[in-house]
C-alpha positions in Angstrom: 124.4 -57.2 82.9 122.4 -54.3 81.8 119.9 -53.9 79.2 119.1 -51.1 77.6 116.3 -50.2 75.0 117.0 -49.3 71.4 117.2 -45.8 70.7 113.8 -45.8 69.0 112.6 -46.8 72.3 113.8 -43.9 74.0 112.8 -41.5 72.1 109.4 -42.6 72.3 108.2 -40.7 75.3 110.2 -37.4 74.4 107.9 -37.2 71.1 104.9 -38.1 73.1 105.6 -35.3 75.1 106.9 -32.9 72.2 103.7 -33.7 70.7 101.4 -32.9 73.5 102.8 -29.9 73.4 102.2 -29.1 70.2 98.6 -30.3 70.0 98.1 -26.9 72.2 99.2 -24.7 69.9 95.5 -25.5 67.8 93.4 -24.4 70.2 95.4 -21.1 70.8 95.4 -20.5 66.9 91.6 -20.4 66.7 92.1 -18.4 70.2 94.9 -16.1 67.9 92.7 -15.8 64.9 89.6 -14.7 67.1 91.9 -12.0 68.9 93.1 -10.7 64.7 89.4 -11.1 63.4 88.8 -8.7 66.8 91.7 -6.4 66.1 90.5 -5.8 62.3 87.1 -4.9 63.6 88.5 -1.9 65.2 90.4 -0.9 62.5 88.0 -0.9 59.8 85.9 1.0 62.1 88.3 3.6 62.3 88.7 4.1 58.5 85.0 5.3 59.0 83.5 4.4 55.3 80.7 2.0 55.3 82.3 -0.5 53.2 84.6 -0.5 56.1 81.4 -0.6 58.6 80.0 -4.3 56.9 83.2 -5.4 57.1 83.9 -4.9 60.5 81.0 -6.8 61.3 81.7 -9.6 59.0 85.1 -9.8 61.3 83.4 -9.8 64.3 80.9 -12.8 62.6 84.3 -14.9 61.8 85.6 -14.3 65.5 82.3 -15.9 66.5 83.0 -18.7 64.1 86.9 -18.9 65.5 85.7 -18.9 68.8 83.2 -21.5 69.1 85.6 -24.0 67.5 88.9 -23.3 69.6 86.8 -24.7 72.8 85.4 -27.1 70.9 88.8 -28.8 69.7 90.1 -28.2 72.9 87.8 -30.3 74.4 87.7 -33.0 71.6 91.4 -33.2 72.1 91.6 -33.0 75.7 94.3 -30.1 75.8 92.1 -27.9 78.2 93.9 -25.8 80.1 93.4 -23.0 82.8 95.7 -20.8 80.5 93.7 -21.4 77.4 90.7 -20.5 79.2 92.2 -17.4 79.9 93.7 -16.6 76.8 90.7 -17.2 74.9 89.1 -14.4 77.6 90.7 -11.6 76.9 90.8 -12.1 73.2 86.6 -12.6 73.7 87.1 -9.0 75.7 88.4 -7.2 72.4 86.2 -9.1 70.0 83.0 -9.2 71.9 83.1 -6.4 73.6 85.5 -3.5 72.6 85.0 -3.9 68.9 81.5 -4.1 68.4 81.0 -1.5 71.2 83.2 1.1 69.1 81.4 -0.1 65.8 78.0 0.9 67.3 79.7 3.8 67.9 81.5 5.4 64.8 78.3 3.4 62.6 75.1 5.2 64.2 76.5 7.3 66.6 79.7 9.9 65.5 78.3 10.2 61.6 75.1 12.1 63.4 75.3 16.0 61.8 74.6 18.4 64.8 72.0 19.8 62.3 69.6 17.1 61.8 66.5 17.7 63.2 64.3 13.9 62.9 61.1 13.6 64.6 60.6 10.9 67.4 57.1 9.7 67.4 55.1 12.4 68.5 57.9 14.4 70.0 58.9 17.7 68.3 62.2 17.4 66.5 65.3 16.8 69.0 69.0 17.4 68.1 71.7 15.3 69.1 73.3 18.0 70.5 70.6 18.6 72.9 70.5 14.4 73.9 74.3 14.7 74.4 74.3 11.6 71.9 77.9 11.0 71.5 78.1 11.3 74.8 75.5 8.9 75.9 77.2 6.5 72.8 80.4 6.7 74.6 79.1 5.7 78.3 76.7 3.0 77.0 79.6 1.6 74.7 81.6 1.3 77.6 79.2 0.1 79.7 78.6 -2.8 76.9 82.3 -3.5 77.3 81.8 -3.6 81.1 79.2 -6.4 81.2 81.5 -8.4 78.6 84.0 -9.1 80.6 81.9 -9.2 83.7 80.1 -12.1 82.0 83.4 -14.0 80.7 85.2 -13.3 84.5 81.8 -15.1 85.9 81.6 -17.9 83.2 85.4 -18.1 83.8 84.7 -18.7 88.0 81.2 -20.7 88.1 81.3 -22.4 84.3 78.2 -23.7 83.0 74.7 -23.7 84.5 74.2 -26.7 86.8 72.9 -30.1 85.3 75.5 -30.1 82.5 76.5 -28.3 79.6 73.5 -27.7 77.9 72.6 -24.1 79.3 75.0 -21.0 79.5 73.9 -19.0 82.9 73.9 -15.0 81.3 74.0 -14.4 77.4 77.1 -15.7 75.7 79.3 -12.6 74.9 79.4 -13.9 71.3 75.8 -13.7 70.9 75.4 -10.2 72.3 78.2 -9.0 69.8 76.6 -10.8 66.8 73.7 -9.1 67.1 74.8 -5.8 66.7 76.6 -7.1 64.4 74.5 -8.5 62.2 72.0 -5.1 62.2 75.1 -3.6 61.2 75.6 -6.5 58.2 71.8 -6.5 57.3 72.2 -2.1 56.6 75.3 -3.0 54.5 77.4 -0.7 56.8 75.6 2.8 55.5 76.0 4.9 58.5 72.6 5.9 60.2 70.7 9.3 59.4 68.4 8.7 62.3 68.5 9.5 66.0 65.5 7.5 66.8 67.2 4.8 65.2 70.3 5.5 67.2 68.5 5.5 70.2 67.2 2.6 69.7 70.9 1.0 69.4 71.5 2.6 72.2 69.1 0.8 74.0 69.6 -2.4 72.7 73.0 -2.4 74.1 71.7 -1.6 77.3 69.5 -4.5 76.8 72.2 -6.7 75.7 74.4 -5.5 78.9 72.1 -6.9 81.3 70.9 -10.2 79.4 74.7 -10.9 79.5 74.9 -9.8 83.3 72.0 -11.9 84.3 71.2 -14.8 85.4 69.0 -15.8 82.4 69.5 -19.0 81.1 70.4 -19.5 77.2 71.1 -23.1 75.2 74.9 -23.6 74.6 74.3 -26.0 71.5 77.7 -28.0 73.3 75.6 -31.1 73.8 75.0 -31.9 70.6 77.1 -35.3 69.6 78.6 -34.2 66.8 80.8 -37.3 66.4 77.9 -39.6 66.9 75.0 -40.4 64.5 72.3 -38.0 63.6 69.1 -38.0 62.1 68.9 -37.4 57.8 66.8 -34.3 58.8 69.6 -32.9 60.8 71.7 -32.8 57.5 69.2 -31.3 55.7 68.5 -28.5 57.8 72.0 -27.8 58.5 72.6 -27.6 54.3 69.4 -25.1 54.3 70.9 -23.2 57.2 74.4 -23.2 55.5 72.9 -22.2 52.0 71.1 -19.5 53.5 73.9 -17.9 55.5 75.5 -17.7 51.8 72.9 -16.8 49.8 70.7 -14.7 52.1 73.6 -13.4 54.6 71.8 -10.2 55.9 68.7 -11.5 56.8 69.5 -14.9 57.7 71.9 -13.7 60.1 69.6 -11.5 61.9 67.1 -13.6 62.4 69.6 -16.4 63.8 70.6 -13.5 66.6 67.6 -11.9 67.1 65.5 -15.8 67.7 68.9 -16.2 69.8 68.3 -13.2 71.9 64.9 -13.0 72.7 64.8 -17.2 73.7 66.2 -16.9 76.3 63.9 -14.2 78.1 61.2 -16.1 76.7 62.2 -19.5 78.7 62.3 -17.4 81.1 58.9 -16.4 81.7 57.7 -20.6 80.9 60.0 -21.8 83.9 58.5 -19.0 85.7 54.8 -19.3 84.7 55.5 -22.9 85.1 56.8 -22.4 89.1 53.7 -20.4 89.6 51.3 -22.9 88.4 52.4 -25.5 90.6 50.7 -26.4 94.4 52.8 -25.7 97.1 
């Protein structure tokens, strides 16, 4: 005699697999709106007015967002995969690297007239022409780009640094692209008059490249328990944090990127003065 089980039985384990399958698609939707929020960069770039400018780096701020929660749930979920990992790569290399390399760009480079003739420091007044500025905006952009996805293709190979997942080994691309956005936020997207101003862009990309190239260690933030309890303070800063991202965007969010930037550099040199200090 044969049994079989009822029918609700046996569709049991097809919905438990339809559903795994379908808890994927989360993750890649944050991955997806990251990748649009990139794409939209670029096009209000393009359009050129400086409405367009702020919002282009309000995009790239909300691919930041996007991004740092599509790992997250992923992980929370347990629907890692190799593929996602990828995925969310390449949509990083147009968000994090393309877009706010071309935004830099068309926002303090391209709007430059030939004719301006600005002092720099005790220099007598240079030209763009004579610096080859777009020219030098173009090869640094690209070179911006470069150490993007040199730094995901890395993180993608070695991961985190060792002893867990508190450190990232190199500047997260995120961070790097946050802070040019957010000087571009903090001017309200009015396209720069200045070439020492635009040189000095230029060089903080350059800076940027290499912090993301290196080996520098910066804090990941991804071993905080947020399903576990915290202290009362902990809520109170996070609502002065969130009410001043609101409230005070332009300057709040510099100073987030710019603290974010230089700590790591600045660890740095302790674990260094540290390894000096001690007897051999």
């Amino acid at each position: 005699m044969v049994i079989t089980a009822p029918e609700e039985d046996r569709r049991a384990p097809n919905r438990s697999r339809k559903l795994r399958r379908g808890i994927y698609i989360l993750p890649s939707a944050f991955t997806v709106a990251n990748l649009l929020c990139g794409y939209y960069a670029i096009l209000a770039t393009l359009d050129g007015r400086f409405l367009d400018f702020d919002r282009a780096a309000c995009a790239i701020g909300f691919a930041y967002l996007f991004d740092s929660m599509d790992g997250r749930v992923a992980r929370m979920m347990g629907t890692e995969s190799a593929f996602g990992r990828e995925f969310d790569s390449l949509a990083d290399v147009v968000s994090f690297g393309i877009a706010p390399a071309i935004l830099i760009y068309a926002w303090a480079i391209r709007g430059l007239s030939v004719g301006t003739l600005p002092e720099i420091g005790v220099l007598p007044a240079i030209s763009p022409e004579w610096l080859h500025l777009k020219e030098l905006g173009w090869l640094i952009g690209f070179s911006f780009a470069v150490c993007c996805a040199w730094r995901l293709a890395r993180f993608n190979i070695q991961g985190m640094a060792p002893g867990g997942n508190r450190y990232f080994v190199g500047m997260p691309t995120p961070a790097a692209a946050g802070m040019l956005a957010a000087i571009v936020h903090f001017f309200k997207g009015e396209p720069v008059e200045s070439v020492t101003f635009s040189l000095f862009l230029l060089g903080l990309m350059i800076v940027l490249g290499a912090l993301m190239s290196s080996t520098i260690r910066f804090f990941s933030f991804k071993d905080i328990p947020l399903t576990k309890r915290m202290p009362s303070l902990s809520v109170i800063v996070l609502a002065i944090l969130v009410g001043a991202v609101i409230f005070f965007s332009r300057q709040t969010l510099l100073i987030v990127t710019a603290v974010y930037t230089i700590h790591g550099p600045i660890l740095q040199l302790i674990r260094s003065a540290r390894l000096k200090a001690r007897p051999a």
